[in-house]
Structure formats: structure tokens, C-alpha cells
TILUMSE-555939 format. One line per field, with one value per residue (C-alpha): residue in three letters; x, y, z. Coordinates in steps of 0.5 Angstrom, whole numbers, plus 500, padded with zeros to 3 digits. Example, Ala and Ser with C-alpha at 12.3 -4.5 7.8 and 13.67 -1.06 7.14 Angstrom:
BEGIN
type: (Ala|Ser);
c1: (525|527);
c2: (491|498);
c3: (516|514);
END
This chain:
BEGIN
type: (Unk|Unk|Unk|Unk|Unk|Unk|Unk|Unk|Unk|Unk|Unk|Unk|Unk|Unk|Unk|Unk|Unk|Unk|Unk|Unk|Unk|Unk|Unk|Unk|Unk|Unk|Unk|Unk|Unk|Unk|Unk|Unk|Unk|Unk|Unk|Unk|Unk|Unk|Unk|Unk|Unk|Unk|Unk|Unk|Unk|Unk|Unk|Unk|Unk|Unk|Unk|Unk|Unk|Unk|Unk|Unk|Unk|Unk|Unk|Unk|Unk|Unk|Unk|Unk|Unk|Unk|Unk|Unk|Unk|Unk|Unk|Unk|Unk|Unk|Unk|Unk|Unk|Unk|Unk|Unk|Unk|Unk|Unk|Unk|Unk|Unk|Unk|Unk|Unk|Unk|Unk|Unk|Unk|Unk|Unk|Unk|Unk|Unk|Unk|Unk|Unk|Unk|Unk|Unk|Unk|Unk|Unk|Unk|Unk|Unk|Unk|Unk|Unk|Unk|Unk|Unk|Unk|Unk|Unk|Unk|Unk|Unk|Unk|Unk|Unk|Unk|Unk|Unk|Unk|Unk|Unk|Unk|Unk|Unk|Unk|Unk|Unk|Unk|Unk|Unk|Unk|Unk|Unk|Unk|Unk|Unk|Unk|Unk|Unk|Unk|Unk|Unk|Unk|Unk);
c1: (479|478|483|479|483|475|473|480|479|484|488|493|500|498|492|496|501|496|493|499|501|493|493|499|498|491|495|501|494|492|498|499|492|494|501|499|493|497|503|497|493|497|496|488|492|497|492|488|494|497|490|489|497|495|489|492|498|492|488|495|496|489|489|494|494|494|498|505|507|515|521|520|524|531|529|522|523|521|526|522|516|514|516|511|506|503|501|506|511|510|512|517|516|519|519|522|517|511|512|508|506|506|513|516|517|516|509|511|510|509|517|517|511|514|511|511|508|507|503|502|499|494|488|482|476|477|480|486|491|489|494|494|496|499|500|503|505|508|509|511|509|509|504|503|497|496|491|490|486|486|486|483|485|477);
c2: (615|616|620|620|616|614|610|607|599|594|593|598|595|595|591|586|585|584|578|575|575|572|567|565|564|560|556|553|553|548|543|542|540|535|534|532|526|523|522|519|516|509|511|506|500|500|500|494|491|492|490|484|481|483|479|474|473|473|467|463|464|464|457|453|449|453|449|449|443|441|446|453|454|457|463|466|468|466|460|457|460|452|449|452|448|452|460|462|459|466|471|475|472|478|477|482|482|477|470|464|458|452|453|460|463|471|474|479|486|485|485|492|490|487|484|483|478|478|473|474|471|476|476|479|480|476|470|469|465|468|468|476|476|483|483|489|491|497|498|503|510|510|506|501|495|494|488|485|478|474|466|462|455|452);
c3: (419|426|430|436|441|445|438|438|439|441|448|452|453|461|459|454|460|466|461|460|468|470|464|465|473|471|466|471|477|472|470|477|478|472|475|481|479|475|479|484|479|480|489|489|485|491|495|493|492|499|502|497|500|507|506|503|508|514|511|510|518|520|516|520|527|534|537|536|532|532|533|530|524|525|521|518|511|503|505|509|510|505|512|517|520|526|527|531|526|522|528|526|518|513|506|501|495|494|492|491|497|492|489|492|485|485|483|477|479|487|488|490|496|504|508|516|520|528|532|540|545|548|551|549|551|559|554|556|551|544|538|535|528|526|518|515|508|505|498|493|494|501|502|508|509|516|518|525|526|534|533|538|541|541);
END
């Protein structure tokens, strides 16, 4: 049997206590790394998603006529956004959630996304007259989508 304390192995109690406090600040250093990627792992498909609506809005004002054809309707929401018939009809147009076109239905797990559409007479480039369209999106997760686009009268 050793009795000499320099042979003895193991850890001090100061020692055993120092370890504990820098594993355990190494481990909850670690599970906020891990909280904070998962809470945002979603944050790329609310992106995309956004990117995509606002894309597809443009296209939808891009598409119809500049020229102003008959009264504008009296409000521009989902209700009407079916009656549309020229560009600038969709200024001011605001819609809570997405919906379809064809038959106004709501597109499932796109009810939390908004959209907002301004469309402007400007000039750009010295021509004068031009339509800008500002469409923008915001989402869950503070997220928001913005897209510009010009139309002109050619």
C-alpha cells in the first residue's frame, strides 16, 4: 500500500469542480449553436417561398395591357383581383395570404404570406410615362420580398 501522497492518482475536489464549470459551459456553448439552427433551418424556404410569390405577382402585372382599359375597380383586393384588366389596376392591390387566380381559392400553407403591389408612372432612363411596379412580400418570420419591375407603353 502507497501512503505517499505524490504516487496518488486521481483528481482534486478544485480540479473535479473546474471541470464540471467548463464542460458545462462548453455544453450549453453547444446547445445554443444547435438551438439557434434549428429555430432558422425553416428561414431558406420562407425565402424561396417569398421570392417565388413575389415573382409570380410581377409576371400576373407584367402580363396585362398598359393602357388603361375601363374604371378601375373600386377596391383591389382578393375580391377582385379576378376583374383586373390592365397594369395599373393593381396599384394599391393588398391581399392577406395567397390565393389562386383561376378560381380565388387559398393556396394551403401560404396563408401566413401578404402581398403588396405599387404601380407608378416614372421615368426611367429620359422616357418618360413608364409604369414602375413595386411588389412586395412579407412572410413568417420576419421575412419580407421586394421586386421592381418598369412597363412600357411600346
Amino acid at each position: 500500500m502507497c501512503t505517499d501522497r505524490s504516487h496518488a492518482a486521481g483528481f482534486t475536489l478544485a480540479e473535479l469542480l473546474l471541470l464540471i464549470v467548463v464542460l458545462g459551459v462548453a455544453l450549453a456553448g453547444i446547445l445554443l449553436v444547435i438551438n439557434s439552427t434549428t429555430t432558422h433551418s425553416a428561414d431558406p424556404m420562407v425565402r424561396k417561398q417569398a421570392m417565388a410569390i413575389a415573382e409570380s405577382t410581377m409576371e400576373e402585372v407584367m402580363a396585362q395591357p398598359f393602357a388603361v382599359i375601363g374604371a378601375p375597380p373600386g377596391t383591389r383586393d382578393q375580391t377582385t383581383r379576378a376583374s383586373f384588366d390592365d397594369a395599373q389596376d393593381y396599384n394599391g392591390f393588398q391581399t392577406n395570404g395567397i390565393y389562386r387566380i383561376e378560381d380565388g381559392t387559398p393556396i394551403a400553407g401560404l396563408e401566413n404570406y401578404s402581398v403588396n403591389v405599387a404601380v407608378v408612372t416614372a421615368t426611367v432612363g429620359g422616357v418618360a410615362g413608364a409604369l414602375e411596379i413595386a411588389v412586395t412580400v412579407t412572410g413568417p418570420i420576419n421575412t419580407s420580398y421586394a421586386l421592381t419591375g418598369h412597363k412600357f407603353d411600346y
